[in-house]
C-alpha positions in Angstrom: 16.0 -71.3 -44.1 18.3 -73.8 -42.1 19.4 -70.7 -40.2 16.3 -69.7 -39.4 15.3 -73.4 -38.1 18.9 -73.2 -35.8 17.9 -69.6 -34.3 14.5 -70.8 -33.4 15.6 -73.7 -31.9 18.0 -72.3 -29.8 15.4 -69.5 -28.7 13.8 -72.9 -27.3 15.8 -73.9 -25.5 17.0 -70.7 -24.0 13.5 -70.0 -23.0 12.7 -74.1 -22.0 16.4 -73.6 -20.0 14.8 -70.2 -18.2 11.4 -71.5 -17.3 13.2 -74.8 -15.8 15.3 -72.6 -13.5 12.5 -70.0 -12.6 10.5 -73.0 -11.2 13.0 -74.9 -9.3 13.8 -71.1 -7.5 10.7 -70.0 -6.9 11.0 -69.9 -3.2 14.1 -68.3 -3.0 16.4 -71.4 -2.4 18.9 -74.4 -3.6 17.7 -77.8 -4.0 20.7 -79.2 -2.9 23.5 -77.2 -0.7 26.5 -78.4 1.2 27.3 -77.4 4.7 30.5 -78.5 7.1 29.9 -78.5 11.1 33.3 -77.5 13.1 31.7 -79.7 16.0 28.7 -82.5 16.9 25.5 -80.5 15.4 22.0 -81.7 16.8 19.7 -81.6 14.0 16.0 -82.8 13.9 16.6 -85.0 17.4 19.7 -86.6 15.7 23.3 -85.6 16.9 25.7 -85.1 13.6 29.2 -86.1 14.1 31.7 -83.1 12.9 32.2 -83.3 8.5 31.0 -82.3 5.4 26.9 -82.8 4.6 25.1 -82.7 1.3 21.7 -80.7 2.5 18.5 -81.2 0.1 15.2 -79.4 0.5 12.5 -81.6 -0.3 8.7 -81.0 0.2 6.4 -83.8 2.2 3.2 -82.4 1.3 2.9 -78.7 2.5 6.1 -79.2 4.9 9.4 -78.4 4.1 12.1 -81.0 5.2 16.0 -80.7 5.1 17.9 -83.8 4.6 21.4 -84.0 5.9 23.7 -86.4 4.6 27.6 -87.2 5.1 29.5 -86.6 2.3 32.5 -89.3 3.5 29.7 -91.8 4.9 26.0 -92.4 3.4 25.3 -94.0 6.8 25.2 -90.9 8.8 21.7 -89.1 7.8 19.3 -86.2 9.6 16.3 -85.0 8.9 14.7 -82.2 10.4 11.0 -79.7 9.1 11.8 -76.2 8.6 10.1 -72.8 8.1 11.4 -70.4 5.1 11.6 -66.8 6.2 12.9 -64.7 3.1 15.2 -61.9 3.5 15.8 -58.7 2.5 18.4 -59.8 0.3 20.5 -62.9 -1.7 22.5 -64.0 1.6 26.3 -63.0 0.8 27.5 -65.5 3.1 26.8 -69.1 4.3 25.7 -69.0 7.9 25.1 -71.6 10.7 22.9 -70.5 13.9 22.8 -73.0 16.6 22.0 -72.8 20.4 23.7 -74.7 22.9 21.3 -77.2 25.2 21.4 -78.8 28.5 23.8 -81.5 27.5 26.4 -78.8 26.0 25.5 -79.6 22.5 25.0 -77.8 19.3 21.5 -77.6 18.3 21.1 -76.0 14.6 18.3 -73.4 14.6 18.9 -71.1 10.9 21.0 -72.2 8.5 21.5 -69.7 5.3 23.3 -70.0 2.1 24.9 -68.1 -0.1 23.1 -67.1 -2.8 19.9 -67.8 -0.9 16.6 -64.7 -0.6 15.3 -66.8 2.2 16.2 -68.6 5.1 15.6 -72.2 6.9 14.3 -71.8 10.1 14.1 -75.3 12.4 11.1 -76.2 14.0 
């Protein structure tokens, strides 16, 4: 009987643990990601300095928002709204697209990460 109790509460949790993860994928993407820019990265009207961000995907409403922040400095922050476009496949590669404006600076357009069925498209 104790046996029994110990296999049904581990089926549970398995399925508790499974319908968790489901709903916190169900569009295709991580909550939380990291990126590194190489150089200055305009993102959402603010110009990143070079480093290491923690990225989160958070929802205001019906509009999806990416938060940027410095790993080494929690003063250095971006937001910026973004469109999910899925793709064909999970993304086998982290990958950064950018275009360069009048000023000569980076200004982040897709990013995609590994792992990912859809990518952020910036508005």
């Amino acid at each position: 009987m104790r046996l029994f109790r110990v296999i049904l509460l581990m089926v549970y949790v398995l399925g508790l643990s499974c319908a968790m993860f489901a709903a916190a994928n169900s569009m295709g993407i991580q909550d939380v990601s990291h990126i590194t820019f190489v150089a200055p990265m305009r993102v959402g009207g603010a110009l990143l300095p070079a480093g290491e961000y923690l990225v989160r995907h958070t929802m205001n409403g019906q509009e999806h928002v990416m938060v940027f922040e410095s790993v080494k400095t929690k003063a250095v922050e971006a937001k910026a709204k973004c469109t999910l476009i899925p793709l064909t496949k999970k993304a086998n590669e982290t990958a950064t697209i950018y275009e360069m404006n009048a000023a000569n600076e980076r200004v982040l357009q897709e990013l995609v990460f590994r792992g990912d069925t859809a990518k952020h498209v910036f508005q």
